[in-house]
ZAMARGU-4260 file (C-alpha; in steps of 0.2 Angstrom, whole numbers, plus 5000, padded with zeros to 4 digits):
<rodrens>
0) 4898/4851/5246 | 4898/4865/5234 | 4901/4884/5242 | 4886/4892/5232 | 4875/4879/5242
5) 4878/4885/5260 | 4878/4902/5256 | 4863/4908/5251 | 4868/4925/5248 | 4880/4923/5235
10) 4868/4912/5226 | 4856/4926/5227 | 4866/4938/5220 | 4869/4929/5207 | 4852/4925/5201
15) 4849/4944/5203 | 4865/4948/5193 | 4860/4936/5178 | 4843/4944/5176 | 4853/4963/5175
20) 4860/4954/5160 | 4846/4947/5153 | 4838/4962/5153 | 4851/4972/5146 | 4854/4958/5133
25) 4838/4952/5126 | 4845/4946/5110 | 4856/4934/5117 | 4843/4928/5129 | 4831/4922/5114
30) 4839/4912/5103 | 4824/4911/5092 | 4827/4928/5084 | 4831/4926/5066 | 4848/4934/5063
35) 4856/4919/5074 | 4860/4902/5065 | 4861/4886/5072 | 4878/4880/5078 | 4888/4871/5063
40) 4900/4858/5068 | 4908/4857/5054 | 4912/4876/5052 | 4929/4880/5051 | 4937/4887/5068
45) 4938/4906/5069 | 4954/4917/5065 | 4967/4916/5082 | 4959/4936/5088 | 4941/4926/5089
50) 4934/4924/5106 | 4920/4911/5113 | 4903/4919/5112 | 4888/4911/5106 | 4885/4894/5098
55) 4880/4905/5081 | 4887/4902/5066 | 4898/4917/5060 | 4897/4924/5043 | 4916/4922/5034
60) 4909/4937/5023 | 4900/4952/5023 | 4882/4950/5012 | 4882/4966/5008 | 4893/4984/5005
65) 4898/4994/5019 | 4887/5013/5018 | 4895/5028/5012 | 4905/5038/5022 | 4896/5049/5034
70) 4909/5062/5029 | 4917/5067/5014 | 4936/5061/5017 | 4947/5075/5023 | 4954/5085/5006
75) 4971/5089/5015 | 4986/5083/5006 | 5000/5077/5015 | 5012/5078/5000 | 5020/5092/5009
80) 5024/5082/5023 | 5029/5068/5012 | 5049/5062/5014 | 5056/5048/5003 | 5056/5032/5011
85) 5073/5023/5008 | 5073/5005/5004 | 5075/4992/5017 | 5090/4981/5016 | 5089/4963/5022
90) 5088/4961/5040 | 5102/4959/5049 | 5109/4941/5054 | 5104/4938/5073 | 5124/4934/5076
95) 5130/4950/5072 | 5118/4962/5084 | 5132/4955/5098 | 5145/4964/5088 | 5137/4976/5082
100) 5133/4981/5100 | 5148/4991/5104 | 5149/5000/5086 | 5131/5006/5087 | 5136/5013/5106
105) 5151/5023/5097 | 5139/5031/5086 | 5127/5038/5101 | 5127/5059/5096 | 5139/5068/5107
110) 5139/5087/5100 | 5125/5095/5098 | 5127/5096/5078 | 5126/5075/5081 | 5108/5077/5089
115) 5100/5089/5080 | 5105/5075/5065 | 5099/5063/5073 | 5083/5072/5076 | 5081/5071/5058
120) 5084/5056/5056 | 5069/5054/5070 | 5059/5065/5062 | 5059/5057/5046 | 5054/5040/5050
125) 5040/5046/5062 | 5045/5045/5079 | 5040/5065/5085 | 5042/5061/5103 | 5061/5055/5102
130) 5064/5070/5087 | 5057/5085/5101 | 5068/5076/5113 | 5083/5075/5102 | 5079/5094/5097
135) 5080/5099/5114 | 5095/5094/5120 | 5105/5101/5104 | 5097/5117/5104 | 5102/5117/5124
140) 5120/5112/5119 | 5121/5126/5105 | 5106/5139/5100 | 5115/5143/5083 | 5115/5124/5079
145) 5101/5124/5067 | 5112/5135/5055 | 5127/5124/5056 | 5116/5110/5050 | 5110/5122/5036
150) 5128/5126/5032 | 5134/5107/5032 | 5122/5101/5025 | 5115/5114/5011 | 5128/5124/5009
155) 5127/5140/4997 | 5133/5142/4979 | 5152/5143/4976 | 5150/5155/4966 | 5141/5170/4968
160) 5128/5177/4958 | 5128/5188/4943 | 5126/5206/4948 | 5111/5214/4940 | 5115/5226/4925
165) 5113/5245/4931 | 5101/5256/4923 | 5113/5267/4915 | 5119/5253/4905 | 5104/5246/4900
170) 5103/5255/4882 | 5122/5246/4880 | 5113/5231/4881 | 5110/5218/4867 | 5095/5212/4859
175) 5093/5193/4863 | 5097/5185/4848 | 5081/5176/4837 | 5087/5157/4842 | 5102/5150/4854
180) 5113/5139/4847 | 5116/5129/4861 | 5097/5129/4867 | 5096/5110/4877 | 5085/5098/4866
185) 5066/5089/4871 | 5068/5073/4878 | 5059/5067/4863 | 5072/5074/4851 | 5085/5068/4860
190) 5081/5052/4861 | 5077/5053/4843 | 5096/5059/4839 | 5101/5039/4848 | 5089/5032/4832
195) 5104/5029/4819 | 5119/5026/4833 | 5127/5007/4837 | 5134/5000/4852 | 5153/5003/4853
200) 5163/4990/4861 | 5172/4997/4875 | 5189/5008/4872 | 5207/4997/4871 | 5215/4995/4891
205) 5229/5001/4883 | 5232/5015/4869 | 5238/5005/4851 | 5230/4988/4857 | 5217/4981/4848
210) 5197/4985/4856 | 5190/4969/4866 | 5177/4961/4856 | 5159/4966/4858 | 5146/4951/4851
215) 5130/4961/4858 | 5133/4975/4844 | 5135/4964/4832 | 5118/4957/4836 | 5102/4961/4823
220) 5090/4972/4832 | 5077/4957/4830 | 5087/4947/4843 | 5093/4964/4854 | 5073/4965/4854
225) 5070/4949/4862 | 5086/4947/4874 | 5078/4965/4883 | 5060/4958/4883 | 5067/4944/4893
230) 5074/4956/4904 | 5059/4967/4907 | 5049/4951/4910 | 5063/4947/4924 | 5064/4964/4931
235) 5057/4980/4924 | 5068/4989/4933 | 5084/4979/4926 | 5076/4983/4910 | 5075/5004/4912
240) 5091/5005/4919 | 5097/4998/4902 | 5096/5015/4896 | 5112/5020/4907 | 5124/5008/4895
245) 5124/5016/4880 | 5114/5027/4869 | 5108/5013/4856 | 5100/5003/4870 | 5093/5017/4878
250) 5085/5023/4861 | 5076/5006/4864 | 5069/5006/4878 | 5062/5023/4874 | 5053/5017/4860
255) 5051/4997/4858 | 5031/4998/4861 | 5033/4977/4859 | 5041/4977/4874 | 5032/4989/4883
260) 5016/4981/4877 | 5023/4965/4885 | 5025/4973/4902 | 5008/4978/4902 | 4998/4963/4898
265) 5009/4952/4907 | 5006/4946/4926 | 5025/4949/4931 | 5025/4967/4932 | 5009/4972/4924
270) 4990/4975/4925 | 4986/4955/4922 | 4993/4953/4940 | 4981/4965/4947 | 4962/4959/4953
275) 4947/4967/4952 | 4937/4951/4959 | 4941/4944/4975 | 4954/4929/4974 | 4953/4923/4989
280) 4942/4921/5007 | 4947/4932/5020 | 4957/4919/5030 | 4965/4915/5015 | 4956/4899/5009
285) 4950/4897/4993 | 4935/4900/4987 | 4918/4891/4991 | 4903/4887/4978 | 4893/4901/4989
290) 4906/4915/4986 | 4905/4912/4967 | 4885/4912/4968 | 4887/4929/4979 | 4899/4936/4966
295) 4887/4930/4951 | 4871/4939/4960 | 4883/4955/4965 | 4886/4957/4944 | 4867/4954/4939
300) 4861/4968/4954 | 4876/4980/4943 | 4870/4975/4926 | 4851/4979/4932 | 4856/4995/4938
305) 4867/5002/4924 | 4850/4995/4916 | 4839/5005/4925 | 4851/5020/4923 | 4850/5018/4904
310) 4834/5015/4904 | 4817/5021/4911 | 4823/5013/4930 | 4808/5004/4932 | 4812/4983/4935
315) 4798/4974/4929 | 4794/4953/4934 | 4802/4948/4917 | 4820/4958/4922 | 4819/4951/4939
320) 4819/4932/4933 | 4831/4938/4920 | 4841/4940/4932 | 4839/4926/4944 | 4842/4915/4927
325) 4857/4925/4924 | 4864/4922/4942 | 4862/4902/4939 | 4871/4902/4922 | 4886/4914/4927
330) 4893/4904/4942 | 4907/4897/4935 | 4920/4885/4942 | 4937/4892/4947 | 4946/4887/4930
335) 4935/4896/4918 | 4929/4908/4930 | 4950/4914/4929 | 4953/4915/4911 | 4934/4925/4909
340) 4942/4937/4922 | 4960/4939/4915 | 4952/4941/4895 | 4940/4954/4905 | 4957/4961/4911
345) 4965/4962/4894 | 4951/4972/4885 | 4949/4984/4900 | 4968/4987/4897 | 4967/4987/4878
350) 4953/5000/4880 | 4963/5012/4892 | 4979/5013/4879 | 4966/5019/4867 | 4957/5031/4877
355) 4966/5037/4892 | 4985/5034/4888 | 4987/5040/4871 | 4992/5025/4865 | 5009/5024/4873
360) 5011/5008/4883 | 5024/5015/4892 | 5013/5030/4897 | 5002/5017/4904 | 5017/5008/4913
365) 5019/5023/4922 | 5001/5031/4924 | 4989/5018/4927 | 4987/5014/4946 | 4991/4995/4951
370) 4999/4989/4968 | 5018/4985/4970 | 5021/4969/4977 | 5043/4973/4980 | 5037/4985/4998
375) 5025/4988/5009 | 5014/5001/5012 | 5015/5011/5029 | 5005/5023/5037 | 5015/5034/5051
380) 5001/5041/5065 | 5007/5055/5075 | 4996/5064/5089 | 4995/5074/5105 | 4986/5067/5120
385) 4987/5076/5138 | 4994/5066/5151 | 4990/5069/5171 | 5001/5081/5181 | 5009/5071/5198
390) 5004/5080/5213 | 5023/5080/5218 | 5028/5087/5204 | 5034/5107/5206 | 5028/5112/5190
395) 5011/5118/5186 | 5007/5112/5168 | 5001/5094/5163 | 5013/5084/5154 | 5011/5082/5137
400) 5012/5065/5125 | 5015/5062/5107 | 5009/5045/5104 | 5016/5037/5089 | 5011/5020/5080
405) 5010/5014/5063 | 5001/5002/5053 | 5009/4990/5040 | 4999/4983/5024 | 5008/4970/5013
410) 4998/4964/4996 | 5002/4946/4991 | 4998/4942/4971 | 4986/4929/4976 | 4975/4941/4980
415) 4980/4939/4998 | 4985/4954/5012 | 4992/4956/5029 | 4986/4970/5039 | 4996/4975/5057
420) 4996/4987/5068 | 5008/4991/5082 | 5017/5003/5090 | 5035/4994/5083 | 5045/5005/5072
425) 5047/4997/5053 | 5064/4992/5052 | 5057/4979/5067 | 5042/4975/5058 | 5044/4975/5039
430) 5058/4960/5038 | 5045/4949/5047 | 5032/4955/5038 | 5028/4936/5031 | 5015/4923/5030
435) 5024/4909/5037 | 5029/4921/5052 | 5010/4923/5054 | 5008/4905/5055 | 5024/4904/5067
440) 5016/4916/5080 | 4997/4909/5080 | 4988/4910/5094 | 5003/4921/5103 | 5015/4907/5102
445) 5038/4907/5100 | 5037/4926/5109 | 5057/4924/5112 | 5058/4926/5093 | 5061/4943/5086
450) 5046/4942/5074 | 5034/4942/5089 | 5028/4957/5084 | 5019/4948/5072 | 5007/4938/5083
455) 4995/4952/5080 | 4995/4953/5061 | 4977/4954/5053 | 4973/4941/5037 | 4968/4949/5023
460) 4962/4950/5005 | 4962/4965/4992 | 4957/4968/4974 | 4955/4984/4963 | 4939/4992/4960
465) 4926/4988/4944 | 4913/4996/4934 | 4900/4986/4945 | 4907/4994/4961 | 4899/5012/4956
470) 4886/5011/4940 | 4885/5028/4939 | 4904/5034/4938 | 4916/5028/4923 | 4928/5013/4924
475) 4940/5027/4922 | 4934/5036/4937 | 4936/5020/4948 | 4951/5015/4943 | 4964/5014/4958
480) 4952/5011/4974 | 4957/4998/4982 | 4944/4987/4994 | 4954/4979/5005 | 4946/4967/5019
485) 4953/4959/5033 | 4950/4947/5052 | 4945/4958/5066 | 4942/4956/5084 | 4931/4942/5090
490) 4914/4943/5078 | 4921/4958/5065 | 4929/4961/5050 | 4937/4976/5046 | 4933/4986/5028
495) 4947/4998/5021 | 4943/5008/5008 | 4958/5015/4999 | 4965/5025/4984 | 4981/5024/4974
500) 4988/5040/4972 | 5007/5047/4966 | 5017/5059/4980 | 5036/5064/4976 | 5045/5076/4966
505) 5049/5068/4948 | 5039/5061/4937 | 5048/5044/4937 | 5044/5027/4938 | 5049/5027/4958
510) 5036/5039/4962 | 5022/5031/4954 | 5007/5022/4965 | 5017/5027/4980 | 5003/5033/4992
515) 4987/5025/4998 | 4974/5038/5004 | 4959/5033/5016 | 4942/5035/5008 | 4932/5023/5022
520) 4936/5012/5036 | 4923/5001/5042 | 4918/4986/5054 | 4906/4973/5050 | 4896/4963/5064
525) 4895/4945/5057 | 4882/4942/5069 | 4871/4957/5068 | 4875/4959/5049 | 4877/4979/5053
530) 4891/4989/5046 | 4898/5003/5057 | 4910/5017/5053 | 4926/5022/5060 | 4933/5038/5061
535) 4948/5044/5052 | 4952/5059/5064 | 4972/5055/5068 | 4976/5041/5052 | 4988/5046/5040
540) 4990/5040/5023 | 5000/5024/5019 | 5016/5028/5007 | 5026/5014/5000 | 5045/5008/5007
545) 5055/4994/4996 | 5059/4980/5006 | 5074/4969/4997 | 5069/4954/5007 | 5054/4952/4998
550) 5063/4951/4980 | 5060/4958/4964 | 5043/4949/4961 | 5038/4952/4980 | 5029/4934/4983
</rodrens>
């Protein structure tokens, strides 16, 4: 006989216990209410984070934008706090951790010059609760240790500087004379002098012997031109460090626009790789007729308003079936639907060399904001929260914590992401930052692996911003947001707005699209179909780290 029967208290509890929810819940106590759907059995199964709740059918997708931020984002720069990420190597093999067991153990810091470099080190790769640690215990081993690093490790000129001429002898001083001689050229004069130069072969082993033969200088500057397009298609960065041979090469990568031009346009390297329509669902499947419809209808509501804007603003009947006619004859299948989007792409590009890059392909390679695909982005959190003093503890402060933990985003160029946050520091997390490790650790499965950490990654998709994103600003002045949508818990999906910018001293190709700065962060109810708005109050932004593992054209 069943417990609840014979005792008529607990079943009277229980009857008062569901009416308390009932009453707190009433939406999920009348399913009649329209923003519930009927149960779908053929529905796909939610993302691995998804709880049981309702038999509602889930939205994959939000039908509309999120709000604008209820506050303008923070104008505080972090370029000040900004250190230069140092490429990730390829993880290490799981056989050499036992030897390396003992080697790592003879590097623990033993003087006090040791930790405070240590500390550093701590401090640059975000971890502020080990750094103070660190700090302390060399300043307790020597107070003057902090100079010693100073002297080691910046030490002063080796020669002195030039004393400053006296007063007396200033009328004994000459006038500087019209032009210097030796005045250091422009970078474009120089590179000019390279124009009329040829590649040497390299100088005899031996002094009297004859040179080694040299075919590539022999070459017509046709075919030269065509071997280093290959190599910028293979790797750009193969490609610039070209310049380091010799002068003549260097003189072309200066100036061949062809190539340059090819590097562009192309999807290796270049802006054809980037999106600016989403590719993909959000759990990484392709496409459905309904997302293609959603997208055509999303373009006609932008192509009404820049209307309105132009116009008087008023939408009369006729514009409004306009537009439902131009929603059904602009949903396009996936093949022709791509080459409208990539010839879309091209003129946008072709537009910007004119316009904003001064018609120097080059200039555009470097300027114009795209995603890299060879790293991952990571954002470092840092903040104070007060602990709770013991009560047999002697001291009469609180104890104070620095919590540390960072979140990972990897772009795929399918159009795809991954999204994780943890508490794991990146040389344990960016190796494994994978697909298939994703599909490994599903549902919280293999947890003896070292990738476990990856059982909480986030699916994801991302693509740039367009002129229909914001009718009233300028493509120009929406190029390098990045929308970026992933899973969330149970019934949400998480919204990150975000925006490409450039950090670092130099004005070199490595310290271009470096940073990712948070405009919004959002939450959307797939059952309510509300959007709410997080707060931004302790995330930094994401800068960029090179991970070898990935390879050149980063998956």
């Amino acid at each position: 006989m069943d417990s609840s029967e014979t005792n008529p208290d607990l079943e009277s509890f229980r009857e008062q216990w569901r009416a308390e929810v009932r009453a707190r819940h009433p939406e999920q106590a009348a399913p009649s209410q329209p923003q519930q759907q009927p149960h779908r059995p053929h529905q796909h199964r939610q993302h691995q984070h998804a709880t049981a709740g309702p038999s509602t059918a889930l939205r994959t997708e939000p039908l509309r934008k999120p709000p604008p931020p209820t506050k303008k984002p923070v104008t505080r720069e972090y370029d000040e706090d900004y250190v230069p990420s140092k490429p990730f190597d390829d993880p290490v093999h799981p056989a050499q951790t036992a030897g390396d067991a003992g080697v790592a153990a003879k590097n623990e810091p033993v003087t006090a010059l040791e930790h405070y470099e240590k500390a550093v080190e701590r401090e640059a790769a975000g971890n502020l609760g080990d750094s103070l640690r660190l700090y302390r215990k060399a300043f307790r081993m020597d107070d003057q240790v902090d100079q010693n690093y100073k002297a080691k490790h910046f030490p002063r000129a080796k020669f002195p500087p030039k004393a400053a001429p006296k007063a007396d002898d200033a009328s004994k001083t000459p006038a500087p004379a019209a032009s210097k001689p030796d005045q250091p050229q422009s970078m474009k004069e120089l590179i000019s002098s390279f124009a009329g130069l040829t590649i040497e072969p390299a100088p005899p082993p031996v002094e009297g012997m004859p040179q080694p033969p040299c075919p590539i200088s022999t070459l017509p500057d046709e075919i030269l031109v065509h071997i280093l397009r290959d190599v910028a298609i293979l790797d750009v960065g193969d490609f610039a460090r070209l310049t380091q041979v010799c002068k003549r090469l260097a003189f072309l990568v200066a100036t061949e626009d062809r190539i340059w031009r090819r590097i562009c346009l192309g999807t290796e390297f270049g802006f054809g790789g980037m999106h600016y329509h989403w590719q993909r669902q959000i759990t990484w499947e392709p496409l459905t007729e309904e997302d293609l419809q959603r997208e055509a209808a999303e373009e006609a509501a932008a192509a009404a308003a820049a209307a309105a804007l132009a116009g008087s603003g008023v939408s009369s009947p006729e514009t409004e079936q306009e537009e439902d006619d131009f929603v059904v004859s602009n949903v396009l299948d996936i093949e022709k639907r791509a080459e409208k989007l990539a010839d879309e792409s091209t003129a946008n590009t072709l537009a910007f060399f004119n316009s904003l890059y001064s018609s120097s392909w080059q200039r555009m390679f470097r300027l114009r904001p795209r995603i890299r695909f060879n790293g991952c982005y990571i954002s470092t959190v840092n903040y104070v929260r007060s602990g709770m003093a013991n009560s047999n503890s002697i001291t009469w402060g609180a104890p104070i914590h620095v919590v540390t933990y960072y979140r990972y985003l990897r772009f795929f160029r399918d159009g795809t992401c991954l999204s994780l946050l943890t508490t794991a520091e990146p040389n344990d997390v960016v190796h494994h930052l994978t697909r298939e490790n994703v599909s490994l650790h599903n549902g919280g499965q293999n947890q003896h692996l070292p990738s476990h950490v990856m059982e909480s990654a986030l699916k994801g998709r991302w693509r740039l911003a367009r002129a229909g994103d914001n009718p009233t600003a300028s493509l120009s002045e929406v190029e390098g947001d990045v929308m970026v949508e992933t899973e969330g818990v149970s019934k949400y999906i998480y919204r990150l707005d975000l925006s490409l910018k450039s950090v670092g001293k130099g004005t070199g190709a490595g310290t271009r699209n470096n940073k990712l700065a948070w405009r919004g962060f959002y939450s959307y109810n797939r059952l309510t179909d509300d959007w709410a708005e997080f707060t931004l109050r302790n995330d930094k932004p994401y800068f960029f780290s090179r991970v070898r593992s990935y390879g050149v054209m980063g998956g």
